[in-house]
C-alpha positions in Angstrom: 6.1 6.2 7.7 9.7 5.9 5.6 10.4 2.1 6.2 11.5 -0.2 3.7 9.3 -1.3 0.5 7.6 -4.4 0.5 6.2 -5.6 -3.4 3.6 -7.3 -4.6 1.6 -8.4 -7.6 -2.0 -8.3 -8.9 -2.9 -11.2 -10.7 -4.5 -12.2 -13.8 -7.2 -13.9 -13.0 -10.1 -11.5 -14.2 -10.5 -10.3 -17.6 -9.5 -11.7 -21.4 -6.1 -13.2 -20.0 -7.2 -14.7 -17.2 -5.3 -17.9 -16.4 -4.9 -19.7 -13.6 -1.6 -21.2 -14.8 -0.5 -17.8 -15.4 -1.6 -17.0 -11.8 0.8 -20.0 -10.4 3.8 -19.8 -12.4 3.4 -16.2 -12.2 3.8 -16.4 -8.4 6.5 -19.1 -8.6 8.8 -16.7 -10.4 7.9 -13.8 -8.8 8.7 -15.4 -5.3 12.1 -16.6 -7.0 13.0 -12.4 -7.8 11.8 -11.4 -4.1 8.5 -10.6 -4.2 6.6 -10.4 -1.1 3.1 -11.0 -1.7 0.5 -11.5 -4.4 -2.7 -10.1 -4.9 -6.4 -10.8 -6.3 -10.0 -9.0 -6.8 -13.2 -9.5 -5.8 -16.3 -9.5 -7.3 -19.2 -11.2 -7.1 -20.9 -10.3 -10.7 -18.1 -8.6 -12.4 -18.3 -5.9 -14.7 -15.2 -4.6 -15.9 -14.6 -0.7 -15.4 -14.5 1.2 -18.9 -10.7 1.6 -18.9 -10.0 -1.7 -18.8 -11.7 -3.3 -21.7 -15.6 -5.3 -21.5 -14.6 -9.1 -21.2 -16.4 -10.1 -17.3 -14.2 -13.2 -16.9 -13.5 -13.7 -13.2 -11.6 -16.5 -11.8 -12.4 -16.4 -7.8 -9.6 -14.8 -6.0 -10.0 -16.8 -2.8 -9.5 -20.2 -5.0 -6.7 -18.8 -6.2 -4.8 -17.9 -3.7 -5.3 -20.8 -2.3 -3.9 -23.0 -5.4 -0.7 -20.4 -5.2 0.0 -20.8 -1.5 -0.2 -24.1 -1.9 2.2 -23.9 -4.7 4.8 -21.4 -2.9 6.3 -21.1 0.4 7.2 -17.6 1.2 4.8 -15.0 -0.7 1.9 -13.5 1.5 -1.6 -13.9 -0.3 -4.1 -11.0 0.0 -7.1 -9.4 -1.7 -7.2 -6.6 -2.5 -10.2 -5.8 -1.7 -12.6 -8.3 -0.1 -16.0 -7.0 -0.9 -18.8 -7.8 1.7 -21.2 -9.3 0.2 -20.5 -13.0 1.9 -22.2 -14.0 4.9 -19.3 -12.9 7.3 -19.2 -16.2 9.2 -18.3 -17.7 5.2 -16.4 -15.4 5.2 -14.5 -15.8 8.5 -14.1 -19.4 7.6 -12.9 -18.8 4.1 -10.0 -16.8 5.1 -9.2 -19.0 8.2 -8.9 -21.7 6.1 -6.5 -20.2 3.6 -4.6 -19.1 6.8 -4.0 -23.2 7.2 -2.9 -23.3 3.3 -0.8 -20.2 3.5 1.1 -21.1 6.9 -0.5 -18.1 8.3 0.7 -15.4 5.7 -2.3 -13.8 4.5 -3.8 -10.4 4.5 -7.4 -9.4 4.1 -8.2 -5.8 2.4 -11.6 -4.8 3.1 -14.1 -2.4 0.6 -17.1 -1.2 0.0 -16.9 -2.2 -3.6 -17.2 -0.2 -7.2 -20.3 -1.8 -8.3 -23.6 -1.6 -6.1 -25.3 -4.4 -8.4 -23.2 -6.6 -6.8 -24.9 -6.4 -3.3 -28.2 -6.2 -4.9 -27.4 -9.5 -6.3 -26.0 -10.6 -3.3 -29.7 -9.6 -1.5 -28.3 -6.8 0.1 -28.4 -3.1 0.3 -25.7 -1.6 -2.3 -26.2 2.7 -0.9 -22.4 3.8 -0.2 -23.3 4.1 4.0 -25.0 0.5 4.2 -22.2 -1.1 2.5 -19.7 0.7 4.9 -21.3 -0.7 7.7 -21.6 -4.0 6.4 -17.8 -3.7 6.1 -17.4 -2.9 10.0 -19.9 -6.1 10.3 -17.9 -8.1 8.7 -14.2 -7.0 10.0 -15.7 -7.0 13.4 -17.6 -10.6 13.5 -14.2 -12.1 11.3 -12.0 -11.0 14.3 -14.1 -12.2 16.9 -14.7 -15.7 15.7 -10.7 -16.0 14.0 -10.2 -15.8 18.0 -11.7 -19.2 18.6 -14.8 -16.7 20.3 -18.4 -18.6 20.5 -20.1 -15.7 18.8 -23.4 -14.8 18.8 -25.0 -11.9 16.6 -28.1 -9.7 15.6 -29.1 -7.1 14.2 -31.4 -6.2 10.3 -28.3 -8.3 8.4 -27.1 -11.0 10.3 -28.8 -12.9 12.9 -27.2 -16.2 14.4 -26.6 -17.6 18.0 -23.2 -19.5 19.6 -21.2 -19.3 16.2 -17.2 -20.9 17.0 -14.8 -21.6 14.2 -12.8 -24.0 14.1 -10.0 -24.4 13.0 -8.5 -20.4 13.6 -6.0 -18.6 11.4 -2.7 -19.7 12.2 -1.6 -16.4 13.3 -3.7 -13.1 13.5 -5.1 -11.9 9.8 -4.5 -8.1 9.4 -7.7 -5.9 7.3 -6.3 -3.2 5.1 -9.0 -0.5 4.1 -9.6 0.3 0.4 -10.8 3.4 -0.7 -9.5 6.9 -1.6 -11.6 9.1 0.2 -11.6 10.7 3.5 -14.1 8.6 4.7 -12.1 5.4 3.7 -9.2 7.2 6.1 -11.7 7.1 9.4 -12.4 3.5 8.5 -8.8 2.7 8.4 -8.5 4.6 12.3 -11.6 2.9 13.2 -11.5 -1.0 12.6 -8.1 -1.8 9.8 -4.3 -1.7 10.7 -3.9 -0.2 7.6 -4.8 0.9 4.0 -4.9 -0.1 0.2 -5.9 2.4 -1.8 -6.0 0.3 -5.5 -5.9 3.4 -8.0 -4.6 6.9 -6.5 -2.6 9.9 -7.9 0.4 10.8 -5.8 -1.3 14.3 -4.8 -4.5 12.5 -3.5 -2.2 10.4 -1.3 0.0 12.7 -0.2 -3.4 14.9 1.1 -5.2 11.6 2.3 -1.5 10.9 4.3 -2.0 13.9 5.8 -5.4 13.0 7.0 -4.9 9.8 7.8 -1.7 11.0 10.4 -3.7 13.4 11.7 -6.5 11.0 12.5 -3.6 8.5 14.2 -2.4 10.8 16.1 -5.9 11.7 17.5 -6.7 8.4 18.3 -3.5 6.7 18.9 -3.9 4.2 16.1 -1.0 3.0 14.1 -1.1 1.7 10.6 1.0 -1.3 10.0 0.8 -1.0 6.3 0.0 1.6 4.0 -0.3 0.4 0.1 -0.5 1.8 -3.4 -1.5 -0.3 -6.2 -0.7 1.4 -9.2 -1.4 0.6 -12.8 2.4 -0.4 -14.0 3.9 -1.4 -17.8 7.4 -1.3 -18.1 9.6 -1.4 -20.9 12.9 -0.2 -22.1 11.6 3.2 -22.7 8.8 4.8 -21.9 7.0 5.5 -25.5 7.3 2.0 -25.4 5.7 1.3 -21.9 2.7 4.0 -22.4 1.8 2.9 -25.8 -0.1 -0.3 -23.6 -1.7 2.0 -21.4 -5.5 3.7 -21.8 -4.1 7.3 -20.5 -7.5 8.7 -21.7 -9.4 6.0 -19.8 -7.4 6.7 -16.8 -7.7 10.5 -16.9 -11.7 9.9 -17.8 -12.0 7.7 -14.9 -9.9 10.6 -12.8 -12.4 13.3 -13.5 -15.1 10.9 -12.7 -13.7 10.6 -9.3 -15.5 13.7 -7.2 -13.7 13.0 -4.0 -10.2 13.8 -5.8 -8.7 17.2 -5.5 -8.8 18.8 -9.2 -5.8 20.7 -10.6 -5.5 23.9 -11.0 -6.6 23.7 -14.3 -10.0 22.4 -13.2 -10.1 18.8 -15.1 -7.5 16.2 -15.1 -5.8 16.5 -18.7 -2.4 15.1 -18.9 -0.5 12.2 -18.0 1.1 14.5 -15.4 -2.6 15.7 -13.8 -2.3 12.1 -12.8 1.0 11.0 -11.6 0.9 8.0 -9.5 -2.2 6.3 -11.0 0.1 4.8 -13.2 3.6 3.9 -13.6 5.1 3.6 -16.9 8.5 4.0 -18.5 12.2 2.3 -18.2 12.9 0.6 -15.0 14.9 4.0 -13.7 11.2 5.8 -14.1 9.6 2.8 -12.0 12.0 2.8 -9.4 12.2 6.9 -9.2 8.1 7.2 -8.9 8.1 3.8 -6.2 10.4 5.9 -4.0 8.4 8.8 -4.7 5.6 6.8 -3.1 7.6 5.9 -0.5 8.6 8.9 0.6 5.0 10.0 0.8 4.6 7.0 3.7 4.1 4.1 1.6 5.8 0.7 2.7 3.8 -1.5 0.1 3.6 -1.5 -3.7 1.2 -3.9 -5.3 2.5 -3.6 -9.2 -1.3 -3.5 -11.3 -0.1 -4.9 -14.4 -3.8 -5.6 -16.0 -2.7 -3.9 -19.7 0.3 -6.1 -19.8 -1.2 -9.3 -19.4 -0.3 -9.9 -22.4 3.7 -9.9 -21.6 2.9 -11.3 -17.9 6.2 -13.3 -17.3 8.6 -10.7 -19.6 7.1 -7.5 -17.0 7.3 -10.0 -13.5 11.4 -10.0 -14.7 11.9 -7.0 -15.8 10.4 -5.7 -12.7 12.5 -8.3 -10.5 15.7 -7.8 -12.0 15.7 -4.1 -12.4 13.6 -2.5 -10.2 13.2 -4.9 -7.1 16.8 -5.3 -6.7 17.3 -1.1 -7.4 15.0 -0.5 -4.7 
């Protein structure tokens, strides 16, 4: 896949900057420089991850997509990623409703979440396996009942009889898989039409690519989408641009990561061990590592811009005047 980029944002709606007003005036501009789409989390009992500070504010991402789509016309709204924890006929009905806000453009990304307190909170189980089938569950029941299907369900989860939704999503919702791993690649081939990874280095996706084609081919699948989300600052140069960035927390949170290839070295060490996971520099440097992307099969790029909160409307231009229209 080498077909033309699409962008998008992740908003601020989780952490110390959260805003809802920066969320909607945010996506007002960014649809007036050509973005595509915008972009929120999902968490039930959030708990930041160590790179990216401790305050748990969380404004729901459904809610707020829905306030932006009903302040825009043109961007797409997605999450990225829905984590199942609802009930998937709330769930079903949450996202065919914000089909009816958004005029039909929205996207669902699908995961198995970071944080396995958040099903145990939720009452359900949190092991890496149950929460991958409760993400087929849900994909699987969502599709049936956004077809207008009377739906009937049981197994040790779910249990419910003659289930129809009305009203449907306004056109057909695609689910993009999360996940970095090989695993999250057969998941992708087995029940998404297409992938999200939200942090990867530009060697693990070039390998998961790999995998992922291979798989297609096997099974006649196409993706329609395949995403990167990386962690972005941009500035006139890029001393400037890092100095926002936790590089150690992201190379930390790299050798964490046991399903990613290690250098040769043995241990991610440098900003360079981990090209991809974040884009920083001048808007030349952005717009030479997004084609990099894309020429590894990329047609999406959600710009992560959760250290430059701070400068939320300054990096939304800068990105829209230099690097959009470049690209």
């Amino acid at each position: 896949m080498n077909s033309k980029l699409k962008f998008g944002l992740l908003l601020p709606h989780f952490g110390e900057h959260a805003s809802v007003e920066k969320c909607i005036q945010g996506s007002i501009i960014a649809e007036r420089y050509g973005f595509d789409s915008v972009w929120t989390r999902d968490h039930l009992a959030f708990t930041p991850y160590r790179m990216e500070g401790s305050d748990n504010t969380h404004i729901e991402g459904l809610l707020v997509l829905s306030a932006i789509a009903a302040a825009t016309k043109a961007l797409t709204v997605g999450t990225a990623m829905t984590i199942c924890h609802r009930h998937p006929i709330h769930l079903a009905q949450c996202f065919a409703a914000l089909s009816q806000v958004a005029r039909g453009k929205v996207v669902m990304g699908m995961g198995l979440g970071g944080f396995p307190h958040e099903f145990t909170a939720a009452g359900l189980p949190s092991a890496s396996d149950q929460r991958a089938h409760l993400a087929r569950i849900n994909a699987e029941i969502c599709r049936r009942l956004w077809t207008g299907e009377k739906v009937s369900y049981h197994d040790s989860y779910y249990d419910f009889q003659n289930v129809q939704l009305k009203p449907i999503p306004l056109r057909p919702i695609p689910i993009l898989c999360g996940g970095s791993t090989q695993a999250a690649c057969r998941r992708v081939i087995e029940f998404g039409e297409g992938w999200l990874p939200a942090r990867i280095t530009l060697s693990v996706f070039e390998k998961r690519m790999a995998y992922l084609c291979q798989l297609s081919s096997q099974s006649a699948q196409t993706m329609s989408t395949v995403g990167v989300m990386p962690l972005t600052s941009i500035a006139r140069d890029r001393q400037t641009a890092l100095r926002y960035v936790n590089v150690q927390g992201l190379i930390d949170e790299a050798n964490r990561n046991s399903n990613w290839p290690k250098p040769a070295g043995g241990t991610f060490s440098t900003l360079d061990d981990i090209r991809g996971l974040v884009l920083a520099g001048n808007p030349q440097d952005i717009v030479r590592e997004a084609q990099a992307y894309q020429m590894a099969g990329a047609n999406l790029i959600v710009f992560d811009l959760r250290f430059r909160y701070t400068d939320w409307y300054g990096q939304i231009e800068l990105l829209g005047k230099e690097v959009l229209s470049a690209l």
